[in-house]
VEXLUMFI-882233 format. One record per residue: chain; x, y, z of N, C-alpha, C, O, CB in turn. Coordinates in Angstrom, 1 decimal. Glycine has a CB too. Example, Ala and Ser with C-alpha at 12.3 -4.5 7.8 and 13.67 -1.06 7.14 Angstrom:
# VEXLUMFI-882233
<r chain="A" n_x="13.2" n_y="-5.7" n_z="7.8" ca_x="12.3" ca_y="-4.5" ca_z="7.8" c_x="13.2" c_y="-3.3" c_z="7.8" o_x="14.2" o_y="-3.3" o_z="8.5" cb_x="11.3" cb_y="-4.5" cb_z="9.0"/>
<r chain="A" n_x="12.8" n_y="-2.2" n_z="7.1" ca_x="13.7" ca_y="-1.1" ca_z="7.1" c_x="12.9" c_y="0.0" c_z="7.9" o_x="13.4" o_y="1.1" o_z="8.0" cb_x="14.1" cb_y="-0.6" cb_z="5.7"/>
***
This chain:
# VEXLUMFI-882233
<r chain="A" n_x="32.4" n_y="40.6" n_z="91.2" ca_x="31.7" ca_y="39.4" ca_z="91.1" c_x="30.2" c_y="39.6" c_z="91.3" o_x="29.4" o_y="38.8" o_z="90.9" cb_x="32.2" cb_y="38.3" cb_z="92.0"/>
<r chain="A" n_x="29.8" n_y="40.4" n_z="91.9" ca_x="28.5" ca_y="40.5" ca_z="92.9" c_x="27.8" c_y="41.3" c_z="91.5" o_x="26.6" o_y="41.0" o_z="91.2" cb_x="28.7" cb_y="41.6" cb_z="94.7"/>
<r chain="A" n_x="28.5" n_y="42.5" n_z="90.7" ca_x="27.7" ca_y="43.2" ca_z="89.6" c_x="27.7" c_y="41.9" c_z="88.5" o_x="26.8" o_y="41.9" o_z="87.7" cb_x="28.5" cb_y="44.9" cb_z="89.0"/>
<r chain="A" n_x="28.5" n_y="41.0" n_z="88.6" ca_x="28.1" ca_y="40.4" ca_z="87.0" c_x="27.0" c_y="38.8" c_z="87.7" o_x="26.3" o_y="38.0" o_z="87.0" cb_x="30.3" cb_y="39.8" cb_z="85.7"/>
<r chain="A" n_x="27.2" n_y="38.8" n_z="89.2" ca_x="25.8" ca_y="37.9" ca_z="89.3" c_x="24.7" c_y="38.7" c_z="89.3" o_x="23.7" o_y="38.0" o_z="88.9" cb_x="25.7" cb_y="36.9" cb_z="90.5"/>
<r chain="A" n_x="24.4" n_y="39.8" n_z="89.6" ca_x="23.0" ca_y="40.8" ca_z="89.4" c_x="22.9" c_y="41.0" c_z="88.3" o_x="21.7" o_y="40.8" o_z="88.0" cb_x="22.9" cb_y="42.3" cb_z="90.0"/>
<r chain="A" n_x="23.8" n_y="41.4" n_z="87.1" ca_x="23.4" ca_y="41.7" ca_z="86.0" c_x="23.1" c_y="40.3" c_z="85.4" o_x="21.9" o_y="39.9" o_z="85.4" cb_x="24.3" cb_y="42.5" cb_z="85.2"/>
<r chain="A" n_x="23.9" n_y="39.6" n_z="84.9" ca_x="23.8" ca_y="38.4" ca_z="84.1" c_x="23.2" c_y="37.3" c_z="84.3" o_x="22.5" o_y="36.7" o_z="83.5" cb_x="24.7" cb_y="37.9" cb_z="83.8"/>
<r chain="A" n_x="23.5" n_y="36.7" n_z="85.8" ca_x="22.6" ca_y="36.0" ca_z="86.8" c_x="21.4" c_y="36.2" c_z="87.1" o_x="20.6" o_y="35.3" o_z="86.6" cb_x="23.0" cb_y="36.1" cb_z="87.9"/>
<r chain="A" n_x="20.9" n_y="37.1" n_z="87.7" ca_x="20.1" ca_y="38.1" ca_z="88.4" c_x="19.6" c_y="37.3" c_z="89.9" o_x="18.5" o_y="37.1" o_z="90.4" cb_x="18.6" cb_y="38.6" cb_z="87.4"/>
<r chain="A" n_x="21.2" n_y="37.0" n_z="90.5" ca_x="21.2" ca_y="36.9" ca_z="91.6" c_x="21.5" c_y="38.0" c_z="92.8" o_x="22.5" o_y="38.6" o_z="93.0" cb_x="21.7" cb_y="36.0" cb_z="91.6"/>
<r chain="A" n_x="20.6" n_y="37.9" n_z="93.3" ca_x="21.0" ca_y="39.3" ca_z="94.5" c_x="22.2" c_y="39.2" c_z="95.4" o_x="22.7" o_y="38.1" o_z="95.7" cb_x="19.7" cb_y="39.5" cb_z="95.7"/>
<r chain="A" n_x="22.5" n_y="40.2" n_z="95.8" ca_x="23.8" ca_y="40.3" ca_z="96.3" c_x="24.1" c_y="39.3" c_z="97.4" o_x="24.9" o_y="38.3" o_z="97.4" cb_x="24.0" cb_y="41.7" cb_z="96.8"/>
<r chain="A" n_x="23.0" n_y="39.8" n_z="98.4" ca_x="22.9" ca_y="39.3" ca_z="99.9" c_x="22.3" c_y="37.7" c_z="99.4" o_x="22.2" o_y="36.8" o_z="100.3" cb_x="21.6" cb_y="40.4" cb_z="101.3"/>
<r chain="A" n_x="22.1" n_y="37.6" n_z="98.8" ca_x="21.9" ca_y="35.9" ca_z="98.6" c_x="23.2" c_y="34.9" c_z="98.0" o_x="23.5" o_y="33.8" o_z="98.3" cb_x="20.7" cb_y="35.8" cb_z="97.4"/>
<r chain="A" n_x="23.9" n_y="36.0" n_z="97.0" ca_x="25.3" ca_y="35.8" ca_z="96.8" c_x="26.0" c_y="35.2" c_z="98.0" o_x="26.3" o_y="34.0" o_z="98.3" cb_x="25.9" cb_y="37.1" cb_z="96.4"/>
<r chain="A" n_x="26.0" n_y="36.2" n_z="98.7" ca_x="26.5" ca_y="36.1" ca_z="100.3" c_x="26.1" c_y="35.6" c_z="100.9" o_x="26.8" o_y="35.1" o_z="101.8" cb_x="26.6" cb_y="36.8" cb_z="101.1"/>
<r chain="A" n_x="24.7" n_y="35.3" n_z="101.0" ca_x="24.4" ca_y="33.8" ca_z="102.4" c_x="23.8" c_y="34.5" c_z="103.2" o_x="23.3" o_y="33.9" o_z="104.1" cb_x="25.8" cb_y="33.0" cb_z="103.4"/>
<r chain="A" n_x="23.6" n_y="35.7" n_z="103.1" ca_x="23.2" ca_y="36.7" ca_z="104.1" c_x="21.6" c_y="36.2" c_z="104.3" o_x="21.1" o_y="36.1" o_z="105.4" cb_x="23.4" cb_y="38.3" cb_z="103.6"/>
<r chain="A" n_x="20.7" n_y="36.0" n_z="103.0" ca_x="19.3" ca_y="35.9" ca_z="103.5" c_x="18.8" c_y="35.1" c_z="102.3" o_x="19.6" o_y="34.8" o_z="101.4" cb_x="18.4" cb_y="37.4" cb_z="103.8"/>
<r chain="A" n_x="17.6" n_y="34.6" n_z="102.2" ca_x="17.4" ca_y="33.6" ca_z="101.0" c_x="16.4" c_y="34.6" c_z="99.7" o_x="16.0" o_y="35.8" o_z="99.6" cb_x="16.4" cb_y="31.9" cb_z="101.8"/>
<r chain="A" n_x="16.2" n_y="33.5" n_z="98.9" ca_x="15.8" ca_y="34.5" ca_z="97.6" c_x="14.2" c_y="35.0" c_z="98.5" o_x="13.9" o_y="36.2" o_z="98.3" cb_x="15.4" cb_y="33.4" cb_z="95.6"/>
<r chain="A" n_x="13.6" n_y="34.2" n_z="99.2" ca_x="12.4" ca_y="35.0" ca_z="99.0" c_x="12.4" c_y="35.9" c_z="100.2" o_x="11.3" o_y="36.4" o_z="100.5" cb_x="11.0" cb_y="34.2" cb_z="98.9"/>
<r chain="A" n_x="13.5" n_y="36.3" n_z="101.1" ca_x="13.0" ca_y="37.4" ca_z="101.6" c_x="13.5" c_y="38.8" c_z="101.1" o_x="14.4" o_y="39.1" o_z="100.4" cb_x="13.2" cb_y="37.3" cb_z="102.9"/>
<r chain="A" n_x="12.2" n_y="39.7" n_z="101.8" ca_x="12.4" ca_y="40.9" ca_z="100.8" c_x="13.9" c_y="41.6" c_z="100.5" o_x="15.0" o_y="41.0" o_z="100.6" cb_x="11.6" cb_y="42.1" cb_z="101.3"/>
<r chain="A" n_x="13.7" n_y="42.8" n_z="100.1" ca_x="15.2" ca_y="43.6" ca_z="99.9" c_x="14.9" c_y="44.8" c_z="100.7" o_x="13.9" o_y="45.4" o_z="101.0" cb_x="15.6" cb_y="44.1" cb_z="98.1"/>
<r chain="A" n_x="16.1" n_y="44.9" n_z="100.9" ca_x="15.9" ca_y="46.0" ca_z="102.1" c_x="16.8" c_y="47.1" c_z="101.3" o_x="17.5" o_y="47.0" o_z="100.3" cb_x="16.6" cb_y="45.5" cb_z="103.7"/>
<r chain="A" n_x="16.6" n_y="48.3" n_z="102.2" ca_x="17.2" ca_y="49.8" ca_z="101.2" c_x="18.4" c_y="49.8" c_z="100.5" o_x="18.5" o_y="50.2" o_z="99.3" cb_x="17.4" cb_y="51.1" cb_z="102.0"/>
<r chain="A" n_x="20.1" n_y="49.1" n_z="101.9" ca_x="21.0" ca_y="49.2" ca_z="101.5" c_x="21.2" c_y="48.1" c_z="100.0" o_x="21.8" o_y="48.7" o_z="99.1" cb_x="21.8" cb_y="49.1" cb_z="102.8"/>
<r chain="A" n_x="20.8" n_y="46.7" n_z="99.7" ca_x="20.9" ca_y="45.8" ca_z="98.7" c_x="19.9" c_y="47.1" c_z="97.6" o_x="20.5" o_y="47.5" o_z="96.6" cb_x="20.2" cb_y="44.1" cb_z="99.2"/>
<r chain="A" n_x="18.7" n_y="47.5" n_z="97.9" ca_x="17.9" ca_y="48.1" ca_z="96.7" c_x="19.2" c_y="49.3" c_z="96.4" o_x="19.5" o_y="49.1" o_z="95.2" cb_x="16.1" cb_y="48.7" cb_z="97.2"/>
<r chain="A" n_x="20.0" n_y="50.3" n_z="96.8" ca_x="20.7" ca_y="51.1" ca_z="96.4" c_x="22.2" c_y="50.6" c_z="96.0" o_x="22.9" o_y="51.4" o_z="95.3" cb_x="20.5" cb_y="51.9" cb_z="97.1"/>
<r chain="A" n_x="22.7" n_y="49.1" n_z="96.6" ca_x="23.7" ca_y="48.8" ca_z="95.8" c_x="23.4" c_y="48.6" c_z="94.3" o_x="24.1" o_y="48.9" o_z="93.3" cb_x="24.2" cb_y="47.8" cb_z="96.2"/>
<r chain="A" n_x="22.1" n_y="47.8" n_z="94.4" ca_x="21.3" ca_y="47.3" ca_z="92.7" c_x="21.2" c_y="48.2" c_z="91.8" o_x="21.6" o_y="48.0" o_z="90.7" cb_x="19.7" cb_y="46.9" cb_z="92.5"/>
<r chain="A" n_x="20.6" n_y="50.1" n_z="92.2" ca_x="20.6" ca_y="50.8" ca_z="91.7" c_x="22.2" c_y="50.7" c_z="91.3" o_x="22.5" o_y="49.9" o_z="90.4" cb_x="20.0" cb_y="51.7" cb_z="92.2"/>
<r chain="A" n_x="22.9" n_y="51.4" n_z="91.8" ca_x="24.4" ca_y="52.0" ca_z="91.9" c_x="24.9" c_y="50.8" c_z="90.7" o_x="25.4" o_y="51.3" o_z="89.7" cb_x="25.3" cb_y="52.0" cb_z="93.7"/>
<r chain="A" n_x="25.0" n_y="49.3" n_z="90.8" ca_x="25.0" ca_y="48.8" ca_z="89.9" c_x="25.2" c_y="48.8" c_z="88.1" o_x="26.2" o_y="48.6" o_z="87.3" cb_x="24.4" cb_y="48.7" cb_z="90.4"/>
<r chain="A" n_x="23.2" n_y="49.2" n_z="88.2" ca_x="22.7" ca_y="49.4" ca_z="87.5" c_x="23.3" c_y="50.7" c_z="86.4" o_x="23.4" o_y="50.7" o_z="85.2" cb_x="21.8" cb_y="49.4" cb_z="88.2"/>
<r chain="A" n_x="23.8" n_y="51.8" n_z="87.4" ca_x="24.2" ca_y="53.0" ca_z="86.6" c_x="25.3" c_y="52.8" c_z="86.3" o_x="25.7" o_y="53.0" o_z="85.1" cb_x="24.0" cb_y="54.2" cb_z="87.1"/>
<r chain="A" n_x="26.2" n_y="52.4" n_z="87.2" ca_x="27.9" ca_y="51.8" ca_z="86.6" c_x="27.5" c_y="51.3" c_z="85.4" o_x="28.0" o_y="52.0" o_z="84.6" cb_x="28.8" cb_y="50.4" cb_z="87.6"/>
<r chain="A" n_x="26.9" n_y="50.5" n_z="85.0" ca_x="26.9" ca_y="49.5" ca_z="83.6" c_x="26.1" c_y="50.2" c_z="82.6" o_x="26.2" o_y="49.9" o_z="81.4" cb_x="26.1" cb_y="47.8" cb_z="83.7"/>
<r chain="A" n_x="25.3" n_y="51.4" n_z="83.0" ca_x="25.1" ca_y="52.6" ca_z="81.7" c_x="26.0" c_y="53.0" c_z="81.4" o_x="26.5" o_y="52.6" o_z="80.4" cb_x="24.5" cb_y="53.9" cb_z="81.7"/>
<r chain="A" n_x="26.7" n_y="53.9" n_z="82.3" ca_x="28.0" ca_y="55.1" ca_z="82.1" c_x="29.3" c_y="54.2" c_z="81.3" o_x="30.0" o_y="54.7" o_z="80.4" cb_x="28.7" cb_y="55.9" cb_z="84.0"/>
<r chain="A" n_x="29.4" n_y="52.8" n_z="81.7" ca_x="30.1" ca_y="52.2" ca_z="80.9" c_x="29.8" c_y="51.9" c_z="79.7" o_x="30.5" o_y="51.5" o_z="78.8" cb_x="30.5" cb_y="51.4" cb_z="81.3"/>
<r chain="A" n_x="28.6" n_y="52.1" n_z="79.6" ca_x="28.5" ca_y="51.4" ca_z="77.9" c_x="28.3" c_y="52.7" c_z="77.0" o_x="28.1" o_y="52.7" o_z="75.8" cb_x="26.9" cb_y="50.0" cb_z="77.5"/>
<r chain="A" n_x="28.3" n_y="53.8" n_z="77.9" ca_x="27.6" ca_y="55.2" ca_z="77.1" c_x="29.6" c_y="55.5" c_z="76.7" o_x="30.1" o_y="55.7" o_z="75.6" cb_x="26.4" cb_y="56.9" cb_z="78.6"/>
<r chain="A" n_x="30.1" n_y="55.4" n_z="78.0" ca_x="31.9" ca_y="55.8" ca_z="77.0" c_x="32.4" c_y="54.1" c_z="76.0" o_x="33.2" o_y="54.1" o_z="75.0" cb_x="33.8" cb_y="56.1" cb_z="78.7"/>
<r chain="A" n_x="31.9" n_y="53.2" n_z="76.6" ca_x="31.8" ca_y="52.8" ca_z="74.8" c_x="31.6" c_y="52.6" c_z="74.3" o_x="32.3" o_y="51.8" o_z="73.6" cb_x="31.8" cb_y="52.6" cb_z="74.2"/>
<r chain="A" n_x="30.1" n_y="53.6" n_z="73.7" ca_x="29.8" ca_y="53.6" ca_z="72.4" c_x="30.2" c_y="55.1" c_z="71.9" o_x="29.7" o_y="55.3" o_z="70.8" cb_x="28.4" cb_y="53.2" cb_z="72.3"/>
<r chain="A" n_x="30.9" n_y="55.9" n_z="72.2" ca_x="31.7" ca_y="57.1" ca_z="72.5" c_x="32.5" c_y="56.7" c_z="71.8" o_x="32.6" o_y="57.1" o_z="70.7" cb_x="32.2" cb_y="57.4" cb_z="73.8"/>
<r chain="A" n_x="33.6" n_y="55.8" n_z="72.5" ca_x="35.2" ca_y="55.7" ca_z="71.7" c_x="34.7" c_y="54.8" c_z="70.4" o_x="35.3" o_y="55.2" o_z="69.4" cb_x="36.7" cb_y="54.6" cb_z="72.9"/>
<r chain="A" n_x="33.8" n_y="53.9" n_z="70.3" ca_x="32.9" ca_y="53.6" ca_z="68.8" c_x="32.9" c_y="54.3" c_z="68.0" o_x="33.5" o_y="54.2" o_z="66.9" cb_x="31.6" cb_y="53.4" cb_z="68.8"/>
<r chain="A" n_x="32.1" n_y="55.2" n_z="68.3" ca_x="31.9" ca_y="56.3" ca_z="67.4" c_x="32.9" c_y="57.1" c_z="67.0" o_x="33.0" o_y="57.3" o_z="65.8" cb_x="31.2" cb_y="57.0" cb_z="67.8"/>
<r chain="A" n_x="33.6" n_y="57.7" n_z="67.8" ca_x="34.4" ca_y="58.8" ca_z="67.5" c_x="35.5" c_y="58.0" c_z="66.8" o_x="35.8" o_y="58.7" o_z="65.8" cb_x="35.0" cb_y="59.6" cb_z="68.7"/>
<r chain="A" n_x="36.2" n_y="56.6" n_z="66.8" ca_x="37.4" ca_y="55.5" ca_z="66.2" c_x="36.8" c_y="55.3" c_z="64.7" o_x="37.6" o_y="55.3" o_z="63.8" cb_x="37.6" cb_y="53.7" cb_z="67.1"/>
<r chain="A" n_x="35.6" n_y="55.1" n_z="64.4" ca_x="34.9" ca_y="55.1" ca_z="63.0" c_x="35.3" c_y="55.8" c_z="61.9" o_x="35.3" o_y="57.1" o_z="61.8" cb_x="33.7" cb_y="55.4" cb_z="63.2"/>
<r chain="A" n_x="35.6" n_y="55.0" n_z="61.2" ca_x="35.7" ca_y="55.9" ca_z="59.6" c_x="34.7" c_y="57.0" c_z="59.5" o_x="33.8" o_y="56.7" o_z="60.3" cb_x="35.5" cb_y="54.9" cb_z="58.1"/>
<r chain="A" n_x="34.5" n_y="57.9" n_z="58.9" ca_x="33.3" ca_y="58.3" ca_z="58.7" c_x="33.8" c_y="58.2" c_z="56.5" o_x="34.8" o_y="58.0" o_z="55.8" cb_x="32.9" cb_y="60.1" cb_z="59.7"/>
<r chain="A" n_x="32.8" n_y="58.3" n_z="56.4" ca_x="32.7" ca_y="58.8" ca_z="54.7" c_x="33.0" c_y="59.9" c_z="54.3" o_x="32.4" o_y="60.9" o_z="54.9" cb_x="31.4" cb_y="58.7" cb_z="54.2"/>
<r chain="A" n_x="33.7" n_y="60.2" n_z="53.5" ca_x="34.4" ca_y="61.5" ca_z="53.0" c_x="33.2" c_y="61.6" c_z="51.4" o_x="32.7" o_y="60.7" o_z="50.7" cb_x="36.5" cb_y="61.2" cb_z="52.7"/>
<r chain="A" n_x="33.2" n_y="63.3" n_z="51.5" ca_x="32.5" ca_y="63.5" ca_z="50.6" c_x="33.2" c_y="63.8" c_z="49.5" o_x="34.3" o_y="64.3" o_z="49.7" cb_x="31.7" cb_y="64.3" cb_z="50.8"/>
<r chain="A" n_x="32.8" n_y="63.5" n_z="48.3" ca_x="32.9" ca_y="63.9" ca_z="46.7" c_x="32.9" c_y="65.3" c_z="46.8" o_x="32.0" o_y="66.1" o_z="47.0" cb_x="31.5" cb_y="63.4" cb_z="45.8"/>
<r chain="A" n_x="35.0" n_y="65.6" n_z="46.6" ca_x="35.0" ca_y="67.4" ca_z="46.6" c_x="34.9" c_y="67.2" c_z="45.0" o_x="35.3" o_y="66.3" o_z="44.3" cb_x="36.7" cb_y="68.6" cb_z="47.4"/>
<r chain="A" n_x="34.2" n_y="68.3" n_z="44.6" ca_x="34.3" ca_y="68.7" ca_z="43.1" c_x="35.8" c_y="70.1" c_z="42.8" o_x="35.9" o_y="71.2" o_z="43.4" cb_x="32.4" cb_y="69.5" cb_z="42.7"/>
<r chain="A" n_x="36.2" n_y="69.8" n_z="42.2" ca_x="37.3" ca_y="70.6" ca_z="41.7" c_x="37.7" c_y="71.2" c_z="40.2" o_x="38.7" o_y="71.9" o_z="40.0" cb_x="38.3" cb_y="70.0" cb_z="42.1"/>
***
Protein backbone atom coordinates (compact mmCIF):
# COMPACT_ATOMS: atom_id res chain seq x y z
CA UNK A 1 0.00 0.00 0.00
CA UNK A 2 2.76 2.44 1.00
CA UNK A 3 4.62 1.85 -2.81
CA UNK A 4 1.31 2.53 -4.71
CA UNK A 5 0.57 5.81 -2.29
CA UNK A 6 4.36 7.09 -3.19
CA UNK A 7 4.08 6.25 -6.68
CA UNK A 8 0.52 7.21 -7.76
CA UNK A 9 -0.42 9.40 -4.76
CA UNK A 10 2.90 10.88 -4.05
CA UNK A 11 2.24 10.55 -0.55
CA UNK A 12 5.16 9.83 1.70
CA UNK A 13 5.40 6.93 3.65
CA UNK A 14 5.72 8.34 7.27
CA UNK A 15 2.87 10.64 6.49
CA UNK A 16 0.88 7.57 5.31
CA UNK A 17 1.57 6.52 8.85
CA UNK A 18 1.00 9.46 10.98
CA UNK A 19 4.43 9.46 11.89
CA UNK A 20 5.15 13.28 10.87
CA UNK A 21 3.27 15.80 8.68
CA UNK A 22 3.84 16.74 4.88
CA UNK A 23 6.05 19.60 5.65
CA UNK A 24 8.54 18.17 7.77
CA UNK A 25 11.63 17.12 6.11
CA UNK A 26 12.64 13.43 5.08
CA UNK A 27 15.03 11.84 6.80
CA UNK A 28 17.61 9.05 5.36
CA UNK A 29 15.63 5.85 6.40
CA UNK A 30 12.02 7.31 4.37
CA UNK A 31 14.63 8.90 1.49
CA UNK A 32 16.09 5.12 0.97
CA UNK A 33 12.72 3.36 1.31
CA UNK A 34 11.59 6.00 -1.73
CA UNK A 35 14.65 5.08 -3.53
CA UNK A 36 14.24 1.16 -3.02
CA UNK A 37 10.73 1.88 -4.13
CA UNK A 38 11.56 3.54 -6.91
CA UNK A 39 13.82 0.71 -8.38
CA UNK A 40 11.31 -2.15 -7.50
CA UNK A 41 8.86 -0.41 -10.12
CA UNK A 42 11.88 -0.26 -12.89
CA UNK A 43 13.02 -3.88 -12.56
CA UNK A 44 9.30 -4.64 -12.80
CA UNK A 45 8.42 -2.94 -15.76
CA UNK A 46 11.93 -3.85 -17.46
CA UNK A 47 10.66 -7.94 -17.03
CA UNK A 48 7.57 -6.66 -18.50
CA UNK A 49 8.46 -5.38 -21.28
CA UNK A 50 10.75 -8.55 -21.63
CA UNK A 51 7.91 -11.13 -21.57
CA UNK A 52 6.25 -8.29 -24.31
CA UNK A 53 8.70 -8.68 -26.38
CA UNK A 54 9.84 -11.97 -26.44
CA UNK A 55 5.43 -13.35 -26.59
CA UNK A 56 5.26 -11.05 -29.90
CA UNK A 57 4.78 -12.31 -33.27
CA UNK A 58 7.62 -11.22 -35.05
CA UNK A 59 7.29 -11.00 -39.04
CA UNK A 60 8.50 -13.78 -41.02
CA UNK A 61 10.45 -13.10 -44.08
CA UNK A 62 9.65 -13.75 -47.81
CA UNK A 63 11.87 -17.17 -48.41
CA UNK A 64 12.34 -17.31 -52.15
CA UNK A 65 12.45 -20.90 -53.43
Amino acid sequence: MAHFALQKLRIRPKVLSGECTINDPIDDKERAFIYGSILTRVENEKKKTSRIKHFTPRKRRNRKR
